[in-house]
N, C-alpha and C positions, 0 to 999 in steps of 0.2 A: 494392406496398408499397415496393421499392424506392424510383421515381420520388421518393413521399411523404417517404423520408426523405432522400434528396439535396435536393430540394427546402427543406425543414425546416433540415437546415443551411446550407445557403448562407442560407435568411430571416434565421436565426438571427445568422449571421455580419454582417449588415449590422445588428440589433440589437444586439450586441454594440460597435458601432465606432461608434454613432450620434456620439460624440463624435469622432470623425476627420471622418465626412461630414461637420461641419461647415464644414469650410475647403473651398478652392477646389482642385477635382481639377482631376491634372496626368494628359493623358492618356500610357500608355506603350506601346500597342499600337494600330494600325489593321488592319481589314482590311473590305473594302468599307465597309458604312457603319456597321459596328459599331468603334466605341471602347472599351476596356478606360484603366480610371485607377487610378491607384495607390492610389485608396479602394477601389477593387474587389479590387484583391489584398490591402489589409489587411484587407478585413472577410472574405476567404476565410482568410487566416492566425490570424483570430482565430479561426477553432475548433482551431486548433490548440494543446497545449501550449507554455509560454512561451516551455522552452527551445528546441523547435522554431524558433517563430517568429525568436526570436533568430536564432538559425545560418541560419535562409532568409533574413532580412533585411541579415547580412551577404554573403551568397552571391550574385550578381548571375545566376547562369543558373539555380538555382532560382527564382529569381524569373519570371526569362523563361518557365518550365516555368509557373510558374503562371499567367501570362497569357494563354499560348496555351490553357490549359487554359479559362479562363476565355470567349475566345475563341469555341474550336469548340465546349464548352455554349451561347453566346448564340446562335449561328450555327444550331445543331441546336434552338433554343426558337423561332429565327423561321421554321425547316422546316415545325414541328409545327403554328405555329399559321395555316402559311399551308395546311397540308395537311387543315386543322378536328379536330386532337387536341384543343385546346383547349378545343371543344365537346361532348368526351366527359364525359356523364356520371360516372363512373370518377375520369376525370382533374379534373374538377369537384370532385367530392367531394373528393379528396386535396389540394388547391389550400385549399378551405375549413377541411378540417382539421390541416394545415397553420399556416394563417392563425391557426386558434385556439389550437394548440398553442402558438407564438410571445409572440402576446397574453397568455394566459393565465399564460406565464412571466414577462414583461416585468409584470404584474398583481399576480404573487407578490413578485417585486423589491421591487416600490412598496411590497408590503403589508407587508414583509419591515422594509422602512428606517420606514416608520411605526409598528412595533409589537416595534420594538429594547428590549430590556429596559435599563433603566438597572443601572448597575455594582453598588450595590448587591443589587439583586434577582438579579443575578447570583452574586454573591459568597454571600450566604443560600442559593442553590438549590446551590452547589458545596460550600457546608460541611455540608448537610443529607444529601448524598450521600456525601461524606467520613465524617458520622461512624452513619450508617446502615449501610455497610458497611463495618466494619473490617477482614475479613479482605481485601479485593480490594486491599489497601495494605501486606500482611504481606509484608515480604522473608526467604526463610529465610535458614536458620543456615549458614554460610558454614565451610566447616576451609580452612586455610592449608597447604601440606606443601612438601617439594622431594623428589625422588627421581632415584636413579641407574639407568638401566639397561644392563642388559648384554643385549642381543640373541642370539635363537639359544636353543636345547635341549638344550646335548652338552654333555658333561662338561666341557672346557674353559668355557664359557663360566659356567656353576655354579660350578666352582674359582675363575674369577676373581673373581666373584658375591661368596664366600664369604668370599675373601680383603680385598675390601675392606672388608665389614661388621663383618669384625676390625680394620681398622684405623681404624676410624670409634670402633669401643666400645675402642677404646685412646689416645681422642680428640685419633685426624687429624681435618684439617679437610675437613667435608663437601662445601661450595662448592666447594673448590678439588679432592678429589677426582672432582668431577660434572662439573666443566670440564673436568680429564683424560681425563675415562675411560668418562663417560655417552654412551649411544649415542643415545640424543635429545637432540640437538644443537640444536633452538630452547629446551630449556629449561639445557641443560649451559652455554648461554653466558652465566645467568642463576647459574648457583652450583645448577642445578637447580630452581630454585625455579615451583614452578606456581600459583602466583598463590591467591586465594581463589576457592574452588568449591563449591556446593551438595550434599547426597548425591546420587546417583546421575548424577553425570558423569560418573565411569571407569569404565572396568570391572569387574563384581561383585567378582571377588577383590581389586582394585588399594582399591574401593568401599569395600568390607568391612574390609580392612587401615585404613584410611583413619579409617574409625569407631571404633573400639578406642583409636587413639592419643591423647594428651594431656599434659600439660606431665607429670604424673605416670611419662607412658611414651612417650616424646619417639622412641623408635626402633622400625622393624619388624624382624622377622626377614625370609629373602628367601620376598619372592612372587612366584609361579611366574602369568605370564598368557601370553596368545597372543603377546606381544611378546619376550617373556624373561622375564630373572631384575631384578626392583625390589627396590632399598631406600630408603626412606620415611621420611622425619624429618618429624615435625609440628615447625610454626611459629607459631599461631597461630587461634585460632577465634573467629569472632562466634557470637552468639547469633539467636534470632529475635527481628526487630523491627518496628516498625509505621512508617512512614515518615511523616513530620510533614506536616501539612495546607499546611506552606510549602514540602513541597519536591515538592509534585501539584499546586500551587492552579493554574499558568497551565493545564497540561492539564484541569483538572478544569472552569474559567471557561471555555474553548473549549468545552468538553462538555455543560455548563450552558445557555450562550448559545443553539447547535446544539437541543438540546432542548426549549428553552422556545420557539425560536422554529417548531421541529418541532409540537409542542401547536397550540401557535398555529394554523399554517397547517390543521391533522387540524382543529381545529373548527371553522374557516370553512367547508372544505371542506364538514364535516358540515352545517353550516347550510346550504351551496346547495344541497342535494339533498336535504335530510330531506323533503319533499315527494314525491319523486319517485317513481312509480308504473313497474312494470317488468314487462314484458310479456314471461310467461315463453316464452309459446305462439312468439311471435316466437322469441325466443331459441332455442328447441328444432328449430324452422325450419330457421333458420341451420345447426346441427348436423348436422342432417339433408342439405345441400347437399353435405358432403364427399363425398369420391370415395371408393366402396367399396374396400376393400384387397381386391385376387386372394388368394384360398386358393393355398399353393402344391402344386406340380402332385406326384400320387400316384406314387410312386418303384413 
């Protein structure tokens, strides 16, 4: 199986680059009378991701790495077939299916660009999905808050806790005491402010304090978490709401496309074998060939 699928990619790779083999290879490797060309290591580089390939094709001794690579496989394929592996049955079989594997992709390709849905039919199958499921588009309800904390569990750090929240309800300014004096320092260089956040992003007490607040009751008293001592000013809350069909249509049209042209390819498929007759006895055969598993041994 291995063989089968190195094999497989490299076919693939030289499918893949059919348009580079077009031009005239430059060879970049010799050794006896094997040549390596610089078609040969793009169409190895094209199974690679882009940005791989990028970085190897700046890189001049990766490259080299893949030639020689390239190389001692030609070199080890003209071992094989002067040693008659070639003529393995095995290796027969894997060579064909292979072969088909390849074709059969390059076949779906084709079948792929001739049965491209036009934009319309695109656009109809993304709004029928849009508005079929409403909920998979609901963004919740978001609270706004900023908070102070005072880190630690001793009585100092409560007294100080304590003392601020008095000077906040005898209305000091929160930001600038949060910048002072908060011991969460990515949000204290912010005036405290933690940005909009769903239920259940903090932690349950911090959570819970969190919920209760409102323009009506804009301050907490202090909450005691595994952090310290908080106090919590709401700023601000959205509602739950449904996200407009303009602002999902490119994902949802990518989604669409992918699917219809999914469909697509399932009933072709379905069409080449609806005929096909399946020989279970065979099958059960096969099963039958594995190697029995050792009981292991009585302690």
């Amino acid at each position: 199986m291995k063989m089968s699928r190195q094999l497989g990619v490299a076919v693939l790779g030289l499918c893949v680059v059919t348009s580079v083999l077009a031009a005239q290879p430059v060879v970049v490797l010799e050794v006896g009378t094997v040549k390596v060309t610089d078609q040969d290591v793009r169409a190895e580089l094209a199974l690679a991701p882009p940005s791989a390939r990028e970085r190897a094709l700046d890189n001049p001794a990766t490259l080299k790495q893949i030639a020689t690579t390239l190389a001692a496989r030609r070199l080890l394929a003209q071992e094989a077939e002067k040693n008659g592996l070639a003529n393995m049955a095995e290796v027969k079989a894997q060579v064909q299916i292979t072969k088909e594997r390849v074709l059969s992709t390059v076949r779906m390709e084709q079948f792929d660009a001739s049965h491209t849905p036009d934009a319309k039919a695109v656009e109809a199958y993304a709004r029928d999905y849009y508005r079929s499921n409403p909920k998979a588009f609901e963004v919740p309800g978001e609270t706004k808050v900023s908070h102070i904390l005072i880190a630690g569990d001793t009585s100092d750090s409560k007294a100080k806790a304590e003392k601020l929240l008095a000077e906040i309800k005898g209305g000091a300014d929160f930001a600038k005491l949060a910048k002072e004096n908060s011991d969460d320092k990515s949000s204290a260089e912010k005036g405290g402010d933690l940005g909009y956040s769903p239920a259940g992003r903090f932690v349950p007490e911090f959570d819970k304090t969190v919920a209760g607040l409102s323009k009506d009751k804009p301050l907490s008293d202090l909450v005691k978490t595994q952090f310290g001592w908080h106090i919590i000013q709401f700023a601000d809350k959205r509602s739950v709401r449904t996200l407009a069909f303009e602002e999902v249509s490119d994902k949802l049209k990518a989604d669409a496309m992918t699917k219809i042209l999914s469909d697509k390819r399932l009933e072709k498929n379905k069409g080449l074998i609806k005929d096909a007759k399946i020989h279970e006895d065979a099958l059960k055969a096969m099963g039958a060939e594995k190697p029995a598993v050792a009981a292991p041994a009585k302690k």
